[in-house]
PAZAPA-4460 file (N, C-alpha, C; in steps of 0.05 Angstrom, whole numbers, plus 32768, in hexadecimal, padded with zeros to 4 digits):
% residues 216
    n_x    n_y    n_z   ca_x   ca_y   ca_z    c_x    c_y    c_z   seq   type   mol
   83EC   884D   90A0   83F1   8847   9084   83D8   884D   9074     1      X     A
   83DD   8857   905D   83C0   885C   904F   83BD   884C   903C     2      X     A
   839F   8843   9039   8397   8823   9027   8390   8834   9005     3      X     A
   8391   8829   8FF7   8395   8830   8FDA   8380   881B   8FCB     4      X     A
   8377   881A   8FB8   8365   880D   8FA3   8377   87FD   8F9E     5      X     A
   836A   87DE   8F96   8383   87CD   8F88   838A   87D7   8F66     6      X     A
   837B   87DD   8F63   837F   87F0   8F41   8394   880A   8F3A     7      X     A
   8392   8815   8F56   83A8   882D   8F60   83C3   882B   8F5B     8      X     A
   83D9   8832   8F46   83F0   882F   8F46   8402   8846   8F4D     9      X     A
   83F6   8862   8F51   83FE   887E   8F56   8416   8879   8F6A    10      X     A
   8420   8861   8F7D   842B   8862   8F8C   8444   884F   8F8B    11      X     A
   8446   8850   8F6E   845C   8843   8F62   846A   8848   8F4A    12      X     A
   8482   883A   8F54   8499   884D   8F3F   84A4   882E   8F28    13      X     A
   84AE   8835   8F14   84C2   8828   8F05   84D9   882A   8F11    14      X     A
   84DB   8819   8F1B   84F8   880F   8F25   8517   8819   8F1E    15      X     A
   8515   8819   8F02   8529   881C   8EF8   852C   8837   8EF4    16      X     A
   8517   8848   8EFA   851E   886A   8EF8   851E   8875   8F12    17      X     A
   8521   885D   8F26   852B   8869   8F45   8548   8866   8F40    18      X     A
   8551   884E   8F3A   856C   8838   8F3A   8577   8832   8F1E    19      X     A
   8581   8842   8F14   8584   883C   8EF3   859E   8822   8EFB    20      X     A
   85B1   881B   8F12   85C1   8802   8F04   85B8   87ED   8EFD    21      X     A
   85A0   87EA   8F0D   8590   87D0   8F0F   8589   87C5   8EF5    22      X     A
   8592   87A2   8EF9   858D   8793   8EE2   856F   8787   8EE4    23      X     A
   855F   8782   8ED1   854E   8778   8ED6   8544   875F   8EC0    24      X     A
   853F   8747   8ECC   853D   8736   8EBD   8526   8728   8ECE    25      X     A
   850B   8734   8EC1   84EC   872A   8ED0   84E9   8713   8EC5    26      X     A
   84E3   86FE   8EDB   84E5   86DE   8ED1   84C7   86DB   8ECB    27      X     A
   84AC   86EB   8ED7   8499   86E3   8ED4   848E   86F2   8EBB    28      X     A
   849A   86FE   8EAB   8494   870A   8E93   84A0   86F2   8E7E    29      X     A
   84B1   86EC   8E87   84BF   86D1   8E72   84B2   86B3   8E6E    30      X     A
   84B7   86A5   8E6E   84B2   8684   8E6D   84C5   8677   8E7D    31      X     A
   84DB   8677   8E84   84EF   8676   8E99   84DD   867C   8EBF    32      X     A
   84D3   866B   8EBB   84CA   866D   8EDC   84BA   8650   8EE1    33      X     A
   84B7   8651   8EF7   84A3   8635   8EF6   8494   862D   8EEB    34      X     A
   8485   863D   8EE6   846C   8636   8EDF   8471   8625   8EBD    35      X     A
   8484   8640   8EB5   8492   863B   8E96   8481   864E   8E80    36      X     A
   846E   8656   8E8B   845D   866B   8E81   845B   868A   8E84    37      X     A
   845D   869C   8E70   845B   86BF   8E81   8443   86C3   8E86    38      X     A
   844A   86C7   8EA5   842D   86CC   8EB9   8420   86E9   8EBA    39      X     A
   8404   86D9   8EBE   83F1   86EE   8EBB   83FD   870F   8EC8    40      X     A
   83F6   8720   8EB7   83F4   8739   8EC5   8413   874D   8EBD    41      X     A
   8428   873D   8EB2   8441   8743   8EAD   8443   874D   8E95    42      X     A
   843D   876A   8E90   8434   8768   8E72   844B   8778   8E62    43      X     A
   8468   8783   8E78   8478   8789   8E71   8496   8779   8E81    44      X     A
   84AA   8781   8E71   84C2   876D   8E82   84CF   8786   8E99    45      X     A
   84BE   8791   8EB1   84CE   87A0   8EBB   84BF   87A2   8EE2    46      X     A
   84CA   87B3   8EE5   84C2   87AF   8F0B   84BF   87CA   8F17    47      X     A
   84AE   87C8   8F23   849D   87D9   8F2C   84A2   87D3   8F50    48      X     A
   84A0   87E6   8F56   849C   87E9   8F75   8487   8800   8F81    49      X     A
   848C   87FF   8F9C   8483   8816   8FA6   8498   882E   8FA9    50      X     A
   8490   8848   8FAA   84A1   8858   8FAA   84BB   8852   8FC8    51      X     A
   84AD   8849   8FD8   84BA   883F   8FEF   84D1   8833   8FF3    52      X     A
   84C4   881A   8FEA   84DA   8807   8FE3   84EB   8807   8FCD    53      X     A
   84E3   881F   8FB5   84FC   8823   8F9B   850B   8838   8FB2    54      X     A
   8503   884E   8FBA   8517   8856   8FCE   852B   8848   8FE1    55      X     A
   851E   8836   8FEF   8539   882C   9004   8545   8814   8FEC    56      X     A
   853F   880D   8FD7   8552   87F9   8FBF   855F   8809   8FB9    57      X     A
   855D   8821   8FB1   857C   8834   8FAB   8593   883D   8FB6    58      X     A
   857F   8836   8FD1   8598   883E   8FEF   85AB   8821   8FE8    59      X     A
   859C   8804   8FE8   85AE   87EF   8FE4   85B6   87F2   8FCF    60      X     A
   85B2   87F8   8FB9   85BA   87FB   8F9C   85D8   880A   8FA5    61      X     A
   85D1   8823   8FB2   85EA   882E   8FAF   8600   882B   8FC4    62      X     A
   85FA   8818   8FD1   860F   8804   8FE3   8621   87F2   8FDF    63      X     A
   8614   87E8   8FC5   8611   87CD   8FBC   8627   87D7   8FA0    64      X     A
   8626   87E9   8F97   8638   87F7   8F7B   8654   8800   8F8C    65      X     A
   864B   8801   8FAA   866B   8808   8FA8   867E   87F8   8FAC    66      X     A
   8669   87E0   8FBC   8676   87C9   8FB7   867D   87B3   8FA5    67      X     A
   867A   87C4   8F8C   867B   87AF   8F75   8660   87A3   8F67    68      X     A
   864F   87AC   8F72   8635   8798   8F63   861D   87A6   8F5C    69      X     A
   860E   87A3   8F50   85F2   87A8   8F47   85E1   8799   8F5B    70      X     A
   85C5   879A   8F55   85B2   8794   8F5E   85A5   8787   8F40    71      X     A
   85A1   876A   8F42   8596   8759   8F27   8573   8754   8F37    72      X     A
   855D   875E   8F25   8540   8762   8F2F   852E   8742   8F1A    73      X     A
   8524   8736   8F2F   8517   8722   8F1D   84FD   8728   8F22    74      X     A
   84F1   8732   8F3A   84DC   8738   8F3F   84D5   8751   8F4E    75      X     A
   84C6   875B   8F49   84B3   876F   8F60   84A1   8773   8F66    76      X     A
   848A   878C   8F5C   8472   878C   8F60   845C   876B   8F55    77      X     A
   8452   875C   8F5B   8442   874B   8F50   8421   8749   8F4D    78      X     A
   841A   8754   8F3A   83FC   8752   8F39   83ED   873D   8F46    79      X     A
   83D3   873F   8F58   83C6   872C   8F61   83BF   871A   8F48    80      X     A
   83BA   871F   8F2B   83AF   8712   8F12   83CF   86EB   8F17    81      X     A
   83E4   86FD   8F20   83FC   86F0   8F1A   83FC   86D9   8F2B    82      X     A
   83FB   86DC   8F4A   83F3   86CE   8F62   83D8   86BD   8F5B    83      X     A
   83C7   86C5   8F4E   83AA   86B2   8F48   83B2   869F   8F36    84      X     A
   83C6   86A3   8F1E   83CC   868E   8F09   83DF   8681   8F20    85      X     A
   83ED   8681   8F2B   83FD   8671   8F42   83F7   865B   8F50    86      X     A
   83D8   8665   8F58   83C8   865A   8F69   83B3   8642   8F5A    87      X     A
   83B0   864F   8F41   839E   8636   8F2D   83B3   8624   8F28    88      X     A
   83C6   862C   8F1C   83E4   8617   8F0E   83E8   860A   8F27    89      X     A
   83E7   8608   8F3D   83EF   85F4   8F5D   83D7   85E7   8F63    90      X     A
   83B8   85F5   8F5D   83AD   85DB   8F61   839F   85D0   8F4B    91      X     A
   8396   85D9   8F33   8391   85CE   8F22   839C   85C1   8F0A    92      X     A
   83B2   85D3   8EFE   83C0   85C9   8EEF   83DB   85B3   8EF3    93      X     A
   83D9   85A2   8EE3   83E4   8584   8EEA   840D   858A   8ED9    94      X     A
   840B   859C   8ECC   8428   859F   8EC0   8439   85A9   8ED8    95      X     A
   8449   859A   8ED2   8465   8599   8EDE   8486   8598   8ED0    96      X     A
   847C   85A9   8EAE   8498   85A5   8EAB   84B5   85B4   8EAF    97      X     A
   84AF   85CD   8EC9   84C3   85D5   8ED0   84CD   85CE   8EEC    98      X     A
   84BE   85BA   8EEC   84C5   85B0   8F08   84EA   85A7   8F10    99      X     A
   84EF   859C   8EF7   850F   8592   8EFE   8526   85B8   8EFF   100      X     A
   851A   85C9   8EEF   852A   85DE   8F00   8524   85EC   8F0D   101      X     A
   850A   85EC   8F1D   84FD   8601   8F2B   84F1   85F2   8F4C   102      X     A
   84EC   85E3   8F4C   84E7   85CB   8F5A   84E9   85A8   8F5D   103      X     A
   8505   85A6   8F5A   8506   8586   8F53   8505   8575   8F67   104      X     A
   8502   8583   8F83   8503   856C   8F9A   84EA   857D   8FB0   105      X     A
   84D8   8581   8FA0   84B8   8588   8FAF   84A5   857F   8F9A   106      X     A
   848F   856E   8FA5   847A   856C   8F99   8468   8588   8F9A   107      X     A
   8465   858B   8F75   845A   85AB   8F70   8448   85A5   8F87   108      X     A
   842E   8598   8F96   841F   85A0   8FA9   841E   85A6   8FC1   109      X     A
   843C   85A1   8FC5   8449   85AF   8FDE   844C   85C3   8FDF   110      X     A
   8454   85D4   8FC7   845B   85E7   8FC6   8459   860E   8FD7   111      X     A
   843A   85FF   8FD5   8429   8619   8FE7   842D   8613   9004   112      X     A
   8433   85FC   900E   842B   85EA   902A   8449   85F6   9035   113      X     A
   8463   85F4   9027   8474   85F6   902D   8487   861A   9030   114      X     A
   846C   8628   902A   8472   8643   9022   8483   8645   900C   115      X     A
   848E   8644   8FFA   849A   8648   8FDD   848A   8657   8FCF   116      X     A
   846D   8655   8FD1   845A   8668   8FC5   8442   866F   8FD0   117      X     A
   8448   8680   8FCA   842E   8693   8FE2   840B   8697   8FCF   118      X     A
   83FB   8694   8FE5   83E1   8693   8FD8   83D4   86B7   8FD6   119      X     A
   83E6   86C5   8FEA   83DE   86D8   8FE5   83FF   86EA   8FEB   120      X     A
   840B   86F0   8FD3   8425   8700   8FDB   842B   8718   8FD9   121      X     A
   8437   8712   8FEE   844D   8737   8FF9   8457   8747   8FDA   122      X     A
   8463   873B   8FCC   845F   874A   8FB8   8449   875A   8FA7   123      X     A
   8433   8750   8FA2   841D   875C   8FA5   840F   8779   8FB5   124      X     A
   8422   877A   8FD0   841C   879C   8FD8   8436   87A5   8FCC   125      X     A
   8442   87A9   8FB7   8459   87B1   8FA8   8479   87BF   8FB6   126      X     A
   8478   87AE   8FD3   8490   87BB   8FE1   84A7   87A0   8FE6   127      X     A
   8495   878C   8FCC   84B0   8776   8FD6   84BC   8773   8FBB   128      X     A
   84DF   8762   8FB8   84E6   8766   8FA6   84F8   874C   8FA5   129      X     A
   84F7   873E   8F91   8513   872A   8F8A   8521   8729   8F7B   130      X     A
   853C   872C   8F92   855B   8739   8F77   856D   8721   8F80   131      X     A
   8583   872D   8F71   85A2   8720   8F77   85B1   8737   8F75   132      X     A
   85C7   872D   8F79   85E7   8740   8F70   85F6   8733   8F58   133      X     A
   85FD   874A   8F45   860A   8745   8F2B   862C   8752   8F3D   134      X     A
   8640   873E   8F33   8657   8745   8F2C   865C   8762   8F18   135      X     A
   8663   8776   8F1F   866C   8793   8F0D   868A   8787   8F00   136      X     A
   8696   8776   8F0E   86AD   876F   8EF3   86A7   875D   8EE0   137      X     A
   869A   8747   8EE9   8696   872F   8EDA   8678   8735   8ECA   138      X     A
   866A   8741   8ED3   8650   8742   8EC7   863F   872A   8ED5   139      X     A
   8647   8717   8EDD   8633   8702   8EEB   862C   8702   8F02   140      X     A
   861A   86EE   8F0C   8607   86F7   8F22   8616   86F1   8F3E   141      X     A
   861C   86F1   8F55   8626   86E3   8F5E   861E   86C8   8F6B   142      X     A
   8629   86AF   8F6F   8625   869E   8F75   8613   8696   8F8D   143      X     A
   85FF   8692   8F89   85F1   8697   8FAB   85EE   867A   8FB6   144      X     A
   85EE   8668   8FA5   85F3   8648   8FB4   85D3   863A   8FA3   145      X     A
   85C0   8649   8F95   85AB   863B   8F89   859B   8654   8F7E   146      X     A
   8592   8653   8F66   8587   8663   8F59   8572   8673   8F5A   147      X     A
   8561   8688   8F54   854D   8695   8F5E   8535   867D   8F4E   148      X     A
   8521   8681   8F68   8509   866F   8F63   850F   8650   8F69   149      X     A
   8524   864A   8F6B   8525   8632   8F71   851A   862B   8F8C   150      X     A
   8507   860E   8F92   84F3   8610   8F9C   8502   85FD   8FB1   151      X     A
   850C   85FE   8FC6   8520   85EC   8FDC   852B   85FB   8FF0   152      X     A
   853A   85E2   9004   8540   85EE   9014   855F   8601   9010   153      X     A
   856A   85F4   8FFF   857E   8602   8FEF   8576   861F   8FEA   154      X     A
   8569   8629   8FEA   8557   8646   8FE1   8555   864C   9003   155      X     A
   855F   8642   9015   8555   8655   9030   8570   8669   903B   156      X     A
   8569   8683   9041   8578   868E   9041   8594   868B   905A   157      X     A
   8590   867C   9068   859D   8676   907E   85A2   8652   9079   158      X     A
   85A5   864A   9065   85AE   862D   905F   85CA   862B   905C   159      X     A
   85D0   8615   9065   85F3   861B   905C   85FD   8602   905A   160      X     A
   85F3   85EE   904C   8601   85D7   903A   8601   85E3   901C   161      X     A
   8615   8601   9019   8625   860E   900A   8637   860F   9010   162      X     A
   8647   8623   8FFD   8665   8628   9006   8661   8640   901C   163      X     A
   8682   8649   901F   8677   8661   9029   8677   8675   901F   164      X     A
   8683   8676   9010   8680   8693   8FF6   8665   8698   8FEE   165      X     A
   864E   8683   8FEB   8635   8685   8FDE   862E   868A   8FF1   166      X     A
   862D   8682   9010   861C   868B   9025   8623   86AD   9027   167      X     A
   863C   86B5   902A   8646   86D0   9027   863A   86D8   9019   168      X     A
   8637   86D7   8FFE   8629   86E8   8FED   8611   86E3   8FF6   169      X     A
   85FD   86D7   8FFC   85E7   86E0   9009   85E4   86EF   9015   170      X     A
   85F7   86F2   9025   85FF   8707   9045   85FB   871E   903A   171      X     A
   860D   8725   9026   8614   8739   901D   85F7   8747   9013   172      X     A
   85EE   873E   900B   85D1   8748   8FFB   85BF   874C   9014   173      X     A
   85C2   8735   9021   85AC   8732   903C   85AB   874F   904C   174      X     A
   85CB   874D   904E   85CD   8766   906E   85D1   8780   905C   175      X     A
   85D4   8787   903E   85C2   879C   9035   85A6   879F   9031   176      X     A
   859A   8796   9029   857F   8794   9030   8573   879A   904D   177      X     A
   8578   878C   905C   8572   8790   907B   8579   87A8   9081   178      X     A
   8590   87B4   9082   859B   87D0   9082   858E   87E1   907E   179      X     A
   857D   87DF   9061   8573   87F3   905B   8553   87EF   9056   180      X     A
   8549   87DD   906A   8525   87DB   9073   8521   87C7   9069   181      X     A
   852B   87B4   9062   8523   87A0   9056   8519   8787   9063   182      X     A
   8501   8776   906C   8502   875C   9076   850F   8741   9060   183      X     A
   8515   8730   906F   8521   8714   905D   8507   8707   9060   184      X     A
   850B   86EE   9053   84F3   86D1   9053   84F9   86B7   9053   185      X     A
   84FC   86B5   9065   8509   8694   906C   850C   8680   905B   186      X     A
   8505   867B   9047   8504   8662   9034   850E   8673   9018   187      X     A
   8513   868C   9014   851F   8699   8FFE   8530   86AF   8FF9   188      X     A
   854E   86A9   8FF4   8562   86BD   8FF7   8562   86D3   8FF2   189      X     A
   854C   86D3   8FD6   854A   86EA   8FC6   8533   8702   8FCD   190      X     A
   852A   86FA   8FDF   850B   8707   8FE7   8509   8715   8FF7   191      X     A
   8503   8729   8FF6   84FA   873F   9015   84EF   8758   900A   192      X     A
   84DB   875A   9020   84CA   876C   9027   84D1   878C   9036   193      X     A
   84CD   87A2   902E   84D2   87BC   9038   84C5   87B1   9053   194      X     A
   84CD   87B7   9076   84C5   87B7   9086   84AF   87CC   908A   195      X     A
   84AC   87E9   9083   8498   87F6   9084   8493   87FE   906B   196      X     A
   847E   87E8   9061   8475   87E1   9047   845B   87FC   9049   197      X     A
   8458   880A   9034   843D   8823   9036   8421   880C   903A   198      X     A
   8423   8802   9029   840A   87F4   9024   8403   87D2   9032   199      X     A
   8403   87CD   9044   8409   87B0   9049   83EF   87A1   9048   200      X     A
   83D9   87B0   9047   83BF   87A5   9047   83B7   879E   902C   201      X     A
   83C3   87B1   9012   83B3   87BB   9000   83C9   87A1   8FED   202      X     A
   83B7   8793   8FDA   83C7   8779   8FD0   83BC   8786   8FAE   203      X     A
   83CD   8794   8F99   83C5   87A1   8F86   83BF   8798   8F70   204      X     A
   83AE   8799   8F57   83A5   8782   8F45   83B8   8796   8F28   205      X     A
   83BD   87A9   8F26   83C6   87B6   8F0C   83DE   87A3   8F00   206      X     A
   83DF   87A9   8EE8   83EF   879C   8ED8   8412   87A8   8EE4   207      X     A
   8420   879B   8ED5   8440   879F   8ED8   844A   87A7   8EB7   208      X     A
   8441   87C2   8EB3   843B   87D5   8EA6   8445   87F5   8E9D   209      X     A
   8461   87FB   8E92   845D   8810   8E96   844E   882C   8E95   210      X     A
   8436   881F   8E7F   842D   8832   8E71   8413   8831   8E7B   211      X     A
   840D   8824   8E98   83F0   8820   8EAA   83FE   8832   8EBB   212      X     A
   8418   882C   8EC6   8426   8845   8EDB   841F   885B   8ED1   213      X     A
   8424   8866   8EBC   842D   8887   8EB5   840B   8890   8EA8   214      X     A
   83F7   887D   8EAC   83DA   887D   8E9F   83E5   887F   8E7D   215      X     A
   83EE   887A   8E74   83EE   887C   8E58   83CC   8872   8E4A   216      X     A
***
């Protein structure tokens, strides 16, 4: 594998001009996330990958359309700047007011202890990604049994004090992904990693940017 500068973005694409169905609704560009704040480094609402992993998402992308659905993107590439405000807000900062939708039955200082958040994350070598599936008739997401980011055991991908339709739809997303190189992560439905990620050493600091991609 060849190691890259964390400044280096040459080896990444806009998402959405690999995979044009893809919806994208970046939570860490918004106020809608835990923290309740848009985190460092997100300086546009869109997702970035590696060329790698936008390649095998189109293979699922286009699995996934014929079976009726899109691919809905909340996250991808994540700046190290993004993971450091993560890491101050868990041990320094004392606010907690998204705790009742994002974590209502973990004390925020568990949070890192319990893996829910990582001190140093896989998204950061830009080959991991967190989606869902949109309904193509209804327009809505499908039901997965607990919402993205939610911080529980309800959020593990093999839990099943759900129904079974919501565990199915996990499935459904799960065993495309896997299919097509994907690893899962035990405590989050929505999460996985390209298995032969280019970069796995290299943890990248550039913004989430289109106009840092294309050097503008």
């Amino acid at each position: 594998m060849s190691c890259k500068m964390p400044m280096d973005s040459s080896g990444f694409v806009l998402l959405a001009d690999f995979v044009p169905q893809i919806v994208q609704e970046i939570r860490y560009y918004s106020t809608y996330n835990f923290i309740g704040d848009r985190i460092d480094g997100y300086e546009e609402p869109i997702a970035l990958l590696t060329k790698e992993a936008a390649r095998a998402l189109k293979n699922v992308s286009n699995e996934m359309v014929v079976q009726g659905y899109r691919l809905k993107i909340y996250d991808a590439y994540r700046p190290v700047s993004a993971v450091n405000q993560f890491k101050l807000w868990g041990i320094e900062d004392q606010d907690t007011r998204m705790k009742p939708y994002f974590y209502p039955d973990i004390e925020k200082q568990d949070l890192f202890k319990k893996g829910y958040i990582a001190s140093r994350s896989s998204h950061s070598r830009g080959s991991t990604v967190d989606l869902t599936l949109i309904d193509m008739k209804t327009g809505k997401e499908l039901d997965m049994g607990s919402p993205f980011d939610l911080f529980s055991e309800k959020s593990h991908p093999d839990y099943r004090g759900i129904t079974d339709e919501q565990f199915e739809n996990r499935m459904t997303l799960q065993r495309a992904m896997v299919r097509n190189g994907f690893d899962t992560l035990d405590c989050e439905w929505w999460h996985f990693t390209l298995k032969d990620e280019p970069y796995p050493d290299t943890y990248f600091e550039f913004p989430v940017s289109a106009g840092y991609l294309r050097g503008w």
